[in-house]
C-alpha positions in Angstrom: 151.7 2.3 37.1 150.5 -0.3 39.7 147.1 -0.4 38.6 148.6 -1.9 35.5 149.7 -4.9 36.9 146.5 -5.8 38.1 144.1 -8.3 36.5 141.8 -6.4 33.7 138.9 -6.4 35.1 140.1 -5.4 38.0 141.9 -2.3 36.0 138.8 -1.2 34.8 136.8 -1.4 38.1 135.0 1.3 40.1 134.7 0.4 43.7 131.6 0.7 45.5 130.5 4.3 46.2 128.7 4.2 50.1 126.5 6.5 51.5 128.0 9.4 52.8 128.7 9.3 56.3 127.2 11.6 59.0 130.5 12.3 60.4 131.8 13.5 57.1 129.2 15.7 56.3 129.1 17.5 59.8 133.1 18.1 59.0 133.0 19.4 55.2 129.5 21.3 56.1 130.1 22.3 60.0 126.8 21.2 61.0 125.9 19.6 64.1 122.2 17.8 63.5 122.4 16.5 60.1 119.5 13.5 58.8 121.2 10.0 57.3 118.7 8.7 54.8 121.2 7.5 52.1 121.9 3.9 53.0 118.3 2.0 53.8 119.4 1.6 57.4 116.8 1.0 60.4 116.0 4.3 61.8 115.4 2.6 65.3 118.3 1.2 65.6 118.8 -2.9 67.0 116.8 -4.8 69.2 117.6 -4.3 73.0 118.2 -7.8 72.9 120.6 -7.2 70.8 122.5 -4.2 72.8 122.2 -7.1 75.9 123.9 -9.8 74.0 126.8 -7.6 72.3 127.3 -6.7 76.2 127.6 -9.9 77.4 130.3 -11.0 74.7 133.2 -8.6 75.9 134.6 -11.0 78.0 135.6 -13.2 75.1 137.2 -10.0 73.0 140.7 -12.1 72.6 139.0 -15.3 71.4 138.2 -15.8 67.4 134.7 -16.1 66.6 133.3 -20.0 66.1 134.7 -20.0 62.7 131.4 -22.4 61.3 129.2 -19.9 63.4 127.4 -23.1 64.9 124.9 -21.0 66.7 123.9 -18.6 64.2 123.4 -21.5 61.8 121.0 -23.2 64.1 118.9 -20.2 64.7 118.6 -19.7 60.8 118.5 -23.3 59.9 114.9 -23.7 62.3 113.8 -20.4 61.2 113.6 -21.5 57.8 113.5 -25.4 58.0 116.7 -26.5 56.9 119.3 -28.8 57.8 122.5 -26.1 58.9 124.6 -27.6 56.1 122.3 -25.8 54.0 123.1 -22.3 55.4 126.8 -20.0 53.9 126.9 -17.1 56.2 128.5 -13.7 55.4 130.2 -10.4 56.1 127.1 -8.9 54.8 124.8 -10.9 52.1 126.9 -8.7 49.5 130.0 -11.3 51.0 127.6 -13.9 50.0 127.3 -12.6 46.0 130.9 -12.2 45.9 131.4 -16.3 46.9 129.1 -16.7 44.5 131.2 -15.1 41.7 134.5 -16.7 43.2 133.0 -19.9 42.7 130.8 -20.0 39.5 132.0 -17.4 37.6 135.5 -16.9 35.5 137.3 -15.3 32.2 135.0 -16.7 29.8 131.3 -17.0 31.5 129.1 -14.6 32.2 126.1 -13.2 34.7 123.2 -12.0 34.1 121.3 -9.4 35.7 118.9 -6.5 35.2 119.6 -2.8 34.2 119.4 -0.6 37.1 120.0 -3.6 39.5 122.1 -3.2 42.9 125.6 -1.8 41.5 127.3 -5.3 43.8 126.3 -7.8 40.8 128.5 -6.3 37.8 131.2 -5.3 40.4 131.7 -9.0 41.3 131.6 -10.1 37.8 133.7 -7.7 36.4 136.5 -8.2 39.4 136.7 -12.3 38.3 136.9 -11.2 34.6 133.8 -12.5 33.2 131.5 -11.1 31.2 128.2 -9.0 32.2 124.8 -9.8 30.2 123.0 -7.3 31.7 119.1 -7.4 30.1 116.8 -4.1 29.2 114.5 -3.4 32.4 110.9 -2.7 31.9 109.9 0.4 30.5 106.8 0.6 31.6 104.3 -0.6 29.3 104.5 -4.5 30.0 105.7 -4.3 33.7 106.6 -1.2 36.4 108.9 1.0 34.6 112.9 -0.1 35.9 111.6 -3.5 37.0 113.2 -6.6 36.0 112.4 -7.9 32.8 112.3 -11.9 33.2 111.7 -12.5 29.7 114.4 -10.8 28.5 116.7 -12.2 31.1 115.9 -15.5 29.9 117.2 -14.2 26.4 120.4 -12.9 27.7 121.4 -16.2 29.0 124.5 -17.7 26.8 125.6 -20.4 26.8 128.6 -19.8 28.8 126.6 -18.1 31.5 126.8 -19.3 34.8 125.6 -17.2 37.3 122.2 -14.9 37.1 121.3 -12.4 40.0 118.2 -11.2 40.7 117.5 -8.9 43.2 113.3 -8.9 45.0 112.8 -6.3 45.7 115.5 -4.7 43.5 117.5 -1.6 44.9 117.7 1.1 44.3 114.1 0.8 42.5 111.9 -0.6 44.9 110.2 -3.1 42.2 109.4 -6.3 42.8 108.4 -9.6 41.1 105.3 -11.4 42.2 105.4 -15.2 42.8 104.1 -17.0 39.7 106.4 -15.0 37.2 109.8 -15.9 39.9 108.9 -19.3 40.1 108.0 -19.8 36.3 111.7 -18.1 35.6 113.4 -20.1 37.5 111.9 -23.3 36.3 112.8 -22.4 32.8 116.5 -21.6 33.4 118.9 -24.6 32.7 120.2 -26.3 36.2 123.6 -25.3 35.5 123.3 -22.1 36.0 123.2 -20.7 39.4 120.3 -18.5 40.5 120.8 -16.1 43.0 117.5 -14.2 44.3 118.8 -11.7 46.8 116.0 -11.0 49.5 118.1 -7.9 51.5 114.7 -6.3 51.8 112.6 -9.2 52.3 110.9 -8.1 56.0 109.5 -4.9 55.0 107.2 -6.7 51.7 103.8 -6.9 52.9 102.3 -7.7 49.4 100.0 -10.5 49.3 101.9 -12.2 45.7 105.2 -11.6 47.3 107.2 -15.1 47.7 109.3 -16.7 50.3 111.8 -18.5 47.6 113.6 -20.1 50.3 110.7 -22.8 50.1 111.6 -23.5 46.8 114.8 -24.5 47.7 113.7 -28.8 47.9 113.0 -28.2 44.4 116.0 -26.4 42.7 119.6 -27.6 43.2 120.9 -24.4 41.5 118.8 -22.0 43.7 120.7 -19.5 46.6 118.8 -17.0 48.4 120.9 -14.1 50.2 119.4 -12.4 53.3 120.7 -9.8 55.9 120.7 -8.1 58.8 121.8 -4.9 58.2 118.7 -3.2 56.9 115.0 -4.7 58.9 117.0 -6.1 61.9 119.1 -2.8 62.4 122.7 -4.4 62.1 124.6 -2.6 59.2 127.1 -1.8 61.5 128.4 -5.5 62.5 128.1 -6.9 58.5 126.4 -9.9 58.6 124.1 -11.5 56.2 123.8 -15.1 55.1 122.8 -17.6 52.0 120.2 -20.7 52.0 120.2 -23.1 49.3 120.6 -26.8 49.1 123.3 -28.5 51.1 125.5 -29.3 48.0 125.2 -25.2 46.8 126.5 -24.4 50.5 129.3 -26.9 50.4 131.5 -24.9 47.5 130.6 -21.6 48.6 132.0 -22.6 52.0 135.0 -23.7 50.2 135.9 -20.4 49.1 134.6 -18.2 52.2 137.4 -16.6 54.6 137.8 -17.9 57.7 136.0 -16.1 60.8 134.5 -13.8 58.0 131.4 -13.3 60.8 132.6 -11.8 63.7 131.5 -13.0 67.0 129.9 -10.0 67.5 127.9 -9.8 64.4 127.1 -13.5 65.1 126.0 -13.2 68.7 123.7 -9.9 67.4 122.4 -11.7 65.1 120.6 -14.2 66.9 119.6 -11.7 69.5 117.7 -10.3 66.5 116.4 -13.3 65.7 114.5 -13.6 69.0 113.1 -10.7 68.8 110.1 -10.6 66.6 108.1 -7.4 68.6 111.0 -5.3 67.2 111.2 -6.1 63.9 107.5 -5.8 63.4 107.9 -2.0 65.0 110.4 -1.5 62.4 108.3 -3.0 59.9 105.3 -1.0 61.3 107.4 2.1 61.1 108.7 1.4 57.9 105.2 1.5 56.5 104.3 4.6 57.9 106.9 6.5 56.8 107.0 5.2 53.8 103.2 6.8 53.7 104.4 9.9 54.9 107.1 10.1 52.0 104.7 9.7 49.0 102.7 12.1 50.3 105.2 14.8 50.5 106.7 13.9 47.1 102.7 14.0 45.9 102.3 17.3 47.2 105.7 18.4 45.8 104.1 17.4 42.2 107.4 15.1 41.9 107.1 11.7 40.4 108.2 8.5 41.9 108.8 4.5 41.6 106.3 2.5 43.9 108.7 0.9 46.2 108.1 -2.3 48.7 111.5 -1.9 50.1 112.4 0.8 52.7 113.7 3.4 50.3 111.9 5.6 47.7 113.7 6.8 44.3 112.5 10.1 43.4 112.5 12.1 40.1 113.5 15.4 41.1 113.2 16.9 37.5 116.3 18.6 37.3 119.8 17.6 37.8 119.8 15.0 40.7 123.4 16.2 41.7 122.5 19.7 41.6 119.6 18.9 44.3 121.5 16.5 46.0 125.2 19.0 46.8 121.9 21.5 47.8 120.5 18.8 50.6 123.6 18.3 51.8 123.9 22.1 52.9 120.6 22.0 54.3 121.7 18.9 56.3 120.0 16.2 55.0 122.3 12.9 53.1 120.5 11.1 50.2 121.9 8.8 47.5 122.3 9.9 44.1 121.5 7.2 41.7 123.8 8.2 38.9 125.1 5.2 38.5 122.0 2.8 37.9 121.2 4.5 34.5 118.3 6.4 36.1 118.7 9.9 35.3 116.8 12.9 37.4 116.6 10.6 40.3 117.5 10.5 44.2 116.7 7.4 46.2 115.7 8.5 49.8 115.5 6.1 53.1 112.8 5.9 55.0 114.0 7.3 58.5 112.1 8.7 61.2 108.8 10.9 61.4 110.9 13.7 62.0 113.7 12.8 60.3 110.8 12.4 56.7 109.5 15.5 57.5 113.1 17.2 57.8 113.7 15.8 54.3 110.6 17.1 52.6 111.2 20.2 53.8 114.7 20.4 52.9 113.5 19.0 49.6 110.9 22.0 48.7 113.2 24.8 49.9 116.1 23.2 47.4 113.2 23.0 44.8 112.1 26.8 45.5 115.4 27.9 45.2 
């Protein structure tokens, strides 16, 4: 067989398991006005700025995009006070974890990252061969139940680790790490290990002991921080997200990036977004809300949850989560079972829309009824 002549670990890997698309549901299920609230996407869509500037960049359809994205660069680099050198960007900040694991990791080190942490960090590992040192989560006596345990990540590190990921706020729980227990982490891990705090969901934290890592950066050679636009600034569709991190940090994760791996689209969008701060606070604004609206359906339901600061909420359903989740789906409305983060009974719902929430908790207490 073929599979066989691959490497081991990539043998042994399970790819990625998206959302499922709207299109695909309306096909299998022959309905017409189906909800999407599986894949933590901005339920108002891009900036009109954006729309403007995608417009305006037909005419240069044939060209390749500006392979070092000069322009995108510069907009991030003043928005967060560095020198350009220090910004990698990406197909997506998950393009940004897998340079990381190109470049740091190999057959014979290992990562480290938390149970139940985004399902990209022991995918990348495991596709270089290396080894996965993935430490107990919190079970809710000494920190929120699912949330990253930095003590004993610090006692999973080896001594051939190399890379640790850590995800605030993590998906697909929603917990977070406040700013004195990051920061005290990542002073005690040894430099030569690379620390990688991906922010995807960043924009939509409002709590008060939430940290900005990327001004940590000056003081942390082996610090990256991954961002993106696919979830507060409405891109997913044009894959682009992007690393910060000292200068040096940037350098070899350049060395190992495709070329043109940002389109010219996604990089002309993205600094469209940029400019627009009005519409990222609505989506923020609307985030919040509907986030509201959510926890009080799921209260009412007498279902329990994990407190989230992202834009998602995972929900114990107290039954089998696949049984609920095939029912949804006939009633319309896509969720994401969470199977596969070692969380069992749960479903991890997107915040969308008023109507679109509402459509869900109704869908929800029918599918419980039954």
């Amino acid at each position: 067989m073929i599979v066989q002549l691959a490497t081991p670990g990539v043998q042994a890997l399970r790819p990625y398991a998206p959302g499922k698309p709207l299109p695909e549901l309306e096909r299998e299920y022959g309905i017409v006005d189906a909800v999407k609230l599986a894949s933590n996407e901005n339920p108002l869509g891009p900036s009109p700025r954006v729309l403007e500037a995608l417009r305006a960049g037909f005419g240069d359809l044939a060209r390749y995009p500006d392979g070092n994205g000069f322009e995108l660069k510069a907009a991030l680099a003043e928005k967060h006070g560095v020198d350009p050198a220090a910004i990698t960007l990406g197909n997506g900040s998950n393009d940004v974890l897998e340079l990381v694991a190109r470049a740091f990791l190999s057959p014979g080190s290992s990562a480290v990252f938390s149970a139940h942490a985004f399902a990209v960090y022991p995918l990348v590992t495991q596709a270089i061969g290396a080894r996965a040192n993935v430490a107990a989560a919190h079970d809710g006596n000494d920190g929120p139940r699912y949330g990253h345990d930095l003590d004993a990540m610090l006692r999973a590190i080896d001594n051939d680790t190399r890379v640790i990921f850590i995800a605030n706020p993590n998906n697909p729980t929603g917990t977070w790490l406040d700013r004195t227990a990051l920061r005290a982490f990542v002073e005690a891990v040894p430099r030569n290990i690379i620390v990688v705090i991906d922010e995807a969901y960043f924009e939509y934290v409002g709590e008060p002991d939430y940290p900005d890592v990327t001004i940590w950066l000056p003081d942390f050679a082996n610090l990256l921080v991954t961002r993106t636009f696919s979830k507060a600034y409405g891109l997913a569709s044009l894959r682009v997200g992007y690393g910060v991190s000292q200068s040096g940090l940037a350098d070899v994760l350049n060395r190992v990036r495709q070329p043109f791996n940002v389109n010219s689209f996604a990089q002309l969008a993205a600094v469209a977004a940029l400019e627009d701060e009005d519409h990222l606070h609505d989506s923020v604004r609307t985030n919040r809300a509907g986030m509201q609206q959510l926890v009080d359906g799921i209260q009412a339901l007498n279902l329990s949850y994990i407190p989230s600061v992202g834009n998602f909420l995972c929900v114990d359903v107290g039954r089998d989560p696949d049984e609920v989740y095939q029912a949804l789906l006939r009633e319309g409305v896509i969720v994401r079972p969470v199977d596969n983060y070692g969380m069992p009974g749960h479903l991890r719902i997107s915040i969308g829309l008023q109507e679109e929430n509402q459509r869900f908790l109704q869908a929800l207490e029918k599918v419980l009824a039954a």
